[in-house]
KOLTIFI-640479 format. One line per 3 residues: number of its first residue (from 1); their letters; for each residue x, y, z of N, C-alpha, C. Coordinates in Angstrom, 2 decimals. Atoms other than C-alpha are relative to their C-alpha. Layout:
// residues N
NUM	A	X Y Z X Y Z X Y Z  ...
//
This chain:
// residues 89
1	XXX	0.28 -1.35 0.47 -151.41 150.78 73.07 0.54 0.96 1.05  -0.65 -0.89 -1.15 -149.51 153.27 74.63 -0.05 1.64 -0.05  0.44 -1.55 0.22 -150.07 156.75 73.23 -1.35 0.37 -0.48
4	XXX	1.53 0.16 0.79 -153.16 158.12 72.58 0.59 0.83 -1.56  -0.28 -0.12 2.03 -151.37 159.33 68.73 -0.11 -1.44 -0.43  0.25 1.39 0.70 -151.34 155.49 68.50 -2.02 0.06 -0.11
7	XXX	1.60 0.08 -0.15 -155.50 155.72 69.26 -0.52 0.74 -1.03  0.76 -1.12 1.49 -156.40 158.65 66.87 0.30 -0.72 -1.17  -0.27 0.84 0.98 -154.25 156.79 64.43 -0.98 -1.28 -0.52
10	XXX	0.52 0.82 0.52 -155.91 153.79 64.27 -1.85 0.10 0.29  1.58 -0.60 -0.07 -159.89 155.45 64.34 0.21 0.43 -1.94  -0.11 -0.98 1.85 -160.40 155.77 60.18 -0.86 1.06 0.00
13	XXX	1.08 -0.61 0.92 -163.15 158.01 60.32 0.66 1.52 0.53  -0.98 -0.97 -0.31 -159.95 160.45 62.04 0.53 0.78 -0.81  -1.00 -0.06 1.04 -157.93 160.39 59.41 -0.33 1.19 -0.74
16	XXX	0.14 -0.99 0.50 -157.04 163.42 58.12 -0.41 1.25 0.68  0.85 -1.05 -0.84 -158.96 165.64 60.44 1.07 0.42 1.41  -0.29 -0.81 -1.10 -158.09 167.98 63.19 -0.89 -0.96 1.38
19	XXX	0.63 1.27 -0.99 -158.02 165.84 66.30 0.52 1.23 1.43  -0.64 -1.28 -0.35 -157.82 168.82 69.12 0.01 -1.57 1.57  0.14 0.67 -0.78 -156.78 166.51 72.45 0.08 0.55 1.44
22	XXX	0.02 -1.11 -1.36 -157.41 167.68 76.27 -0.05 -1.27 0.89  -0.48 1.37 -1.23 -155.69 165.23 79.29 -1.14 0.98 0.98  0.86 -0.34 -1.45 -158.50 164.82 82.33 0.81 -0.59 0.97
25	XXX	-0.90 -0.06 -0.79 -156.86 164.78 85.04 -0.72 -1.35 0.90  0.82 0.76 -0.57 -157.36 161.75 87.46 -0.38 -1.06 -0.28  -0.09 0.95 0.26 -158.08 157.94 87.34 1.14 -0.61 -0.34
28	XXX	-0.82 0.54 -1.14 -156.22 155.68 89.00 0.43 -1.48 -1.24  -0.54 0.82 0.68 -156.19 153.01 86.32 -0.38 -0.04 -1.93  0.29 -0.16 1.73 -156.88 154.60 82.58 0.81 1.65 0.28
31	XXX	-0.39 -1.21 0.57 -155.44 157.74 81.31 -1.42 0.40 -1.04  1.33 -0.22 0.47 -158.46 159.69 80.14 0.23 1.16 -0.34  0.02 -0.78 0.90 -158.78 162.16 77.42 -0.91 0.71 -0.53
34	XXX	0.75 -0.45 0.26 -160.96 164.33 76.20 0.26 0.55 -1.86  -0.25 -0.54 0.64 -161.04 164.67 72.51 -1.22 0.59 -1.15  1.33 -0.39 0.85 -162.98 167.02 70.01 0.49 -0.33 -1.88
37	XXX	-0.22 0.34 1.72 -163.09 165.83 66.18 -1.63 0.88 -0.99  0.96 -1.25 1.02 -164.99 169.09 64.08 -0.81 -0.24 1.41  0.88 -0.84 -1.45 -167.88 169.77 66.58 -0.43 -1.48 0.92
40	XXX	0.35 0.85 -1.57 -168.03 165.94 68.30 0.87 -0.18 1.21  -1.22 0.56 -0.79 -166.16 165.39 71.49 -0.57 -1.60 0.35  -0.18 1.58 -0.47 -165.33 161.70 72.71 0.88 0.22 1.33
43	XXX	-0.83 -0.06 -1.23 -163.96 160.58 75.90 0.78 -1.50 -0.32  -0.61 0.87 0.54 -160.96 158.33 75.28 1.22 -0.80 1.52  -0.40 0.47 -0.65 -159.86 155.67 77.87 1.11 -0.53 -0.18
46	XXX	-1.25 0.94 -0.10 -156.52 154.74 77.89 0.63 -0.92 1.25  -0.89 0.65 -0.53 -154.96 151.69 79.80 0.89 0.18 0.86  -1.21 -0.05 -1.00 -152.66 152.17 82.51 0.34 -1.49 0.46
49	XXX	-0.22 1.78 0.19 -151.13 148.30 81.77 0.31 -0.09 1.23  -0.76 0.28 -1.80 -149.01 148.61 85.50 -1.29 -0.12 0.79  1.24 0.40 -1.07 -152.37 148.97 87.06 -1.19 -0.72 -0.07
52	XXX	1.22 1.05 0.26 -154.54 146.64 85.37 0.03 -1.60 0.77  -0.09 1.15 -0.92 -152.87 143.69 86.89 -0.45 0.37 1.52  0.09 -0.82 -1.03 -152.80 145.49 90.19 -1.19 -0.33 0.18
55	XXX	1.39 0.19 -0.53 -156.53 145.55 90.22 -0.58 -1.32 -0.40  0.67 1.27 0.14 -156.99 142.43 88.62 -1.40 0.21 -1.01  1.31 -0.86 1.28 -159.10 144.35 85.39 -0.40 -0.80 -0.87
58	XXX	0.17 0.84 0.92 -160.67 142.17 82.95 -0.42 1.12 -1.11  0.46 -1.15 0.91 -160.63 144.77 80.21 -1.06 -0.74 -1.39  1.15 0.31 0.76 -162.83 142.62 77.77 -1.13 0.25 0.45
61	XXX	1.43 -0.15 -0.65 -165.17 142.38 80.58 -1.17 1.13 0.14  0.07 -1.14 -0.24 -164.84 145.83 81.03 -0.75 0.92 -1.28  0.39 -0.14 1.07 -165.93 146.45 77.28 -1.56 -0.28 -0.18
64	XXX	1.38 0.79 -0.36 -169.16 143.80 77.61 -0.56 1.31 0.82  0.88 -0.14 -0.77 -170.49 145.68 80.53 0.02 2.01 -0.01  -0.30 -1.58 0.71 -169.44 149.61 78.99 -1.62 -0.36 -0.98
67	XXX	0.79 -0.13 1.00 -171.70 148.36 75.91 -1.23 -0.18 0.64  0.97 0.49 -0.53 -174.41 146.71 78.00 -0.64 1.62 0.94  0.15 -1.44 -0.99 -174.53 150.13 80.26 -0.99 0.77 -1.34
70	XXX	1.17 -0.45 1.21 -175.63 151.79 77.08 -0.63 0.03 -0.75  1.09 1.15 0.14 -178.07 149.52 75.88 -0.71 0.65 0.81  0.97 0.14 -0.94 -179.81 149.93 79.03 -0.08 1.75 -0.02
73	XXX	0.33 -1.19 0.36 -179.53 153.74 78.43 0.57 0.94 1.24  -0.74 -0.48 -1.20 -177.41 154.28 81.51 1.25 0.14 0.38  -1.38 -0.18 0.32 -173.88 154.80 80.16 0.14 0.62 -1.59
76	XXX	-0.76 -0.38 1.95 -171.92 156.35 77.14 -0.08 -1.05 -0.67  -0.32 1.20 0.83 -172.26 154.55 73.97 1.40 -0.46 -0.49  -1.80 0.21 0.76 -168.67 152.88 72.71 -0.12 0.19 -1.39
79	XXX	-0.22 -0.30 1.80 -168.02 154.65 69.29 1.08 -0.85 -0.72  -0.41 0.90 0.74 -165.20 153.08 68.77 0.85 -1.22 1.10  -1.10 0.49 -0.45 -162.68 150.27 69.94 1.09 -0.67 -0.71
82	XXX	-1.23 0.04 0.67 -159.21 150.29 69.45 0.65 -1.40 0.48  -0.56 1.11 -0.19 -157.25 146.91 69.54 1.89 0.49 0.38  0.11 0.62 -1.21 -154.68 146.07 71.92 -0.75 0.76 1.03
85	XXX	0.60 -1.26 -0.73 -156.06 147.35 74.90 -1.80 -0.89 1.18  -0.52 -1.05 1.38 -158.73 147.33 74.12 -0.50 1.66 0.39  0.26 -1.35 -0.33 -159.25 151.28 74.42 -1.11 0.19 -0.39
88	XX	1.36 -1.22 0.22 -162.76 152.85 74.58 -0.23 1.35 -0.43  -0.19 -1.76 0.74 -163.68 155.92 72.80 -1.74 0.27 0.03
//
């Protein structure tokens, strides 16, 4: 996954809608986004593939312990995830 137009794209409940997108500046191994869809915003993690090896990222793992975070009521919940990747939203 390499653009986040590939990410909005494949979110159905997008489709169609005004997707307004705002780059956060910063992080070292995702490209991170800020986007608002009608009055929700999401924060949308993108991949930086060159630096996942680099750190040695287990991005499934990374998924597990995202969802588990907000479970425990001490992280964002994952609305959606996008496949490859895989990208958090």
């Amino acid at each position: 996954m390499e653009a986040i137009d590939e990410v909005i794209a494949a979110v159905p409940a997008w489709r169609g809608r005004e997707v307004v997108v705002e780059p956060i500046a910063g992080g070292s191994t995702n490209r991170v986004y800020r986007l608002t869809v009608r009055e929700e915003r999401f924060c949308v993690r993108l991949p930086a593939t060159a630096d996942a090896g680099l750190f040695h990222l287990d991005r499934g793992r990374e998924r597990v312990n995202t969802e588990r975070a907000a479970a425990a009521g001490v992280g964002a919940p994952v609305r959606h995830v996008v496949e490859p990747g895989p990208v958090l939203v």
